[in-house]
C-alpha positions as CSV (number, residue, x, y, z in Angstrom):
1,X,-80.6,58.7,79.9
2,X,-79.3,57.5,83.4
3,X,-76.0,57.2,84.2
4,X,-74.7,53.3,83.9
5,X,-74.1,52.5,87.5
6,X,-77.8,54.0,87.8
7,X,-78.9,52.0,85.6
8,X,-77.0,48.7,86.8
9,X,-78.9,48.7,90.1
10,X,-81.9,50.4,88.8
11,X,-82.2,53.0,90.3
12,X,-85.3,55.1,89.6
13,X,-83.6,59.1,90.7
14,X,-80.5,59.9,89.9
15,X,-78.0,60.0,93.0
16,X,-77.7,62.4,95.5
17,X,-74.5,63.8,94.8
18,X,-71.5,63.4,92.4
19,X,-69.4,61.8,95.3
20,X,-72.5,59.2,96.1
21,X,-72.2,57.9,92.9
22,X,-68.2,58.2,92.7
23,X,-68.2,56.1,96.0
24,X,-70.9,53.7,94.6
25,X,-68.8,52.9,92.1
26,X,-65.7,52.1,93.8
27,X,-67.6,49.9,96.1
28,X,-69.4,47.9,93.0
29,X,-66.3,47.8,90.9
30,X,-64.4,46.5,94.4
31,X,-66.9,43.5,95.2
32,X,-66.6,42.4,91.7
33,X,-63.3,42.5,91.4
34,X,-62.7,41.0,95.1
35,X,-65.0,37.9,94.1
36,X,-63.3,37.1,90.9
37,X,-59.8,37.5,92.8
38,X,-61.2,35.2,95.7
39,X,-62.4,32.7,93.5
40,X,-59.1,32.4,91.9
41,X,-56.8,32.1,95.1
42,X,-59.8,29.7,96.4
43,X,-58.1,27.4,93.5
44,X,-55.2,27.4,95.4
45,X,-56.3,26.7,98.7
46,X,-55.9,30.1,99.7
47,X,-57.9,33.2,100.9
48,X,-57.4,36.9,99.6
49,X,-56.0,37.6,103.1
50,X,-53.8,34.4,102.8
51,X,-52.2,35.8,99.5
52,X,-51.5,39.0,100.9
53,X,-49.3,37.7,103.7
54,X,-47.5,35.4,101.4
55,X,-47.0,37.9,98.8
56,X,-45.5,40.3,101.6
57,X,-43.4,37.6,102.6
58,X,-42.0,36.6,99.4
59,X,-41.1,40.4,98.5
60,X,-39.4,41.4,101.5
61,X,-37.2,38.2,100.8
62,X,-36.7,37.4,104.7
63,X,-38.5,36.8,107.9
64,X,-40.8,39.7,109.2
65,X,-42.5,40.3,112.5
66,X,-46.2,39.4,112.5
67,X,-47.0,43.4,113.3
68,X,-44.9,44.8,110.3
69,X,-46.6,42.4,107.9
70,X,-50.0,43.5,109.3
71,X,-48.8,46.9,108.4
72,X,-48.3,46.2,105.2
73,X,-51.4,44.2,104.2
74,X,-53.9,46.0,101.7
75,X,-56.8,45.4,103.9
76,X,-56.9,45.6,107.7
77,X,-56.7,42.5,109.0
78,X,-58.2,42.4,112.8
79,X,-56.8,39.0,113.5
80,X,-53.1,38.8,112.3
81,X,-52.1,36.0,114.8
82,X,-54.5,33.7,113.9
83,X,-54.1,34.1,110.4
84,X,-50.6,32.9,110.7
85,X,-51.8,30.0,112.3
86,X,-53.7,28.8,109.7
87,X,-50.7,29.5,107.5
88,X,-48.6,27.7,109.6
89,X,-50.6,24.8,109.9
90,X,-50.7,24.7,106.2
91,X,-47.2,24.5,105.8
92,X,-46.6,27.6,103.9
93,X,-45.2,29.9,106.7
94,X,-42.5,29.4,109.9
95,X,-42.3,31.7,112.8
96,X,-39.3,31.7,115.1
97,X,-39.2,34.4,118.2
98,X,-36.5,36.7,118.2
99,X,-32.9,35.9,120.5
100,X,-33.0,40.0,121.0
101,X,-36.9,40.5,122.4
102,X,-38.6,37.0,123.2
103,X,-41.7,38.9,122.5
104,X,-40.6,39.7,118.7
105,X,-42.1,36.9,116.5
106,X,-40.6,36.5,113.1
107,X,-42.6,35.1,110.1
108,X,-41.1,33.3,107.0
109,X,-42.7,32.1,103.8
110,X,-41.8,28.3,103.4
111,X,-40.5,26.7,99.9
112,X,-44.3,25.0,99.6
113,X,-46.2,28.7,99.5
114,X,-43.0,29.9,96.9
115,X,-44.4,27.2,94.9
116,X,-48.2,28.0,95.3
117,X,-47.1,31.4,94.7
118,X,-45.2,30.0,91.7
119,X,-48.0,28.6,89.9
120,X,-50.6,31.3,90.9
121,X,-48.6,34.1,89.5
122,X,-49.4,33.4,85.7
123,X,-53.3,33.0,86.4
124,X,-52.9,36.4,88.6
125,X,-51.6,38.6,85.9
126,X,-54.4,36.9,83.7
127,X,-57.1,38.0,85.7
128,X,-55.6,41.4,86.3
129,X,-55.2,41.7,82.5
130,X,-59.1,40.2,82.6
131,X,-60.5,43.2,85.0
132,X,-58.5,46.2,83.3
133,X,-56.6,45.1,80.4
134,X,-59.0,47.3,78.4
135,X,-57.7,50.0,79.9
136,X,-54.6,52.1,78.4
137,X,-51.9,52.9,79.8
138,X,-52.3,56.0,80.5
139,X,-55.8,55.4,81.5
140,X,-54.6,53.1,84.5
141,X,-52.0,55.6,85.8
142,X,-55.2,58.2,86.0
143,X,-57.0,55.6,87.6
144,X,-54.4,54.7,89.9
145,X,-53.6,58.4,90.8
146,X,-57.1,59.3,91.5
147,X,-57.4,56.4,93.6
148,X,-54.7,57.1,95.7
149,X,-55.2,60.6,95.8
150,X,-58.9,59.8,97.2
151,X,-57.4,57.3,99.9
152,X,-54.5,59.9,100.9
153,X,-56.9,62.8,101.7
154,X,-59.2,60.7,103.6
155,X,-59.1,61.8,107.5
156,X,-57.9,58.9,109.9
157,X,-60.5,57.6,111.8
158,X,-60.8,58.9,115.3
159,X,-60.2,56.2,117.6
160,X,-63.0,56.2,120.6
């Protein structure tokens, strides 16, 4: 009997290698879980991308500079100035230059993301209990170590 992920996108011959289907995985199990956690921030008036700056704002507990917070985002983000903007012109972040290095801007969350934050934070931790509550503990610390250990002993890319 065929694996399940061979099965879910019916695929007649088994895969190629045991790190095709690994990686196959991850990528399914990512876009589902990336549409159910965009759908909920859309509910909010937010994009995944959106959420990450806020939530990076609101745990550091102080302004940042727009290149540490793209640092720190989970995914890349290509375009960091200009999703400030639109942060900015929804009220829910401030930038101010720095008085040491005019070319230092500094990002703050406002009180009006704190309190989209606020009211997201409960439907969040739903939906995270949603996608892998059925998972034990320990099961999720597995999961998490292999995860990271897969991401850690990936080569940076070269840049051309």
């Amino acid at each position: 009997m065929p694996a399940n992920l061979q099965r879910e996108l019916k695929k007649k011959r088994p895969f190629e290698s045991p790190e095709q289907e690994a990686i196959l995985n991850i990528l399914r199990t990512s876009d589902l879980f990336e549409n159910r956690l965009g759908r909920l921030f859309r509910e909010y008036g937010l994009t995944p991308s959106q959420y990450n700056v806020l939530r990076i704002l609101r745990g550091e507990g102080g302004p940042l500079p727009s290149l540490e917070i793209a640092e720190r985002t989970i995914q890349v983000v290509p375009a960091i100035t200009g999703l400030i903007d639109r942060l900015e012109q929804q009220g829910l972040v401030a930038r101010r230059r720095s008085d040491e290095d005019r070319r230092v801007v500094f990002v703050e969350i406002t009180s009006k993301a704190l309190g989209i934050l606020k009211r997201l934070d409960a439907p969040l931790e739903q939906l995270h209990r949603d996608l892998v509550g059925h998972l034990s503990a320990a099961q999720l610390k597995d999961l998490s170590r292999l995860l990271e250990k897969a991401r850690h002993s990936t080569p940076p890319e070269e840049v051309t």
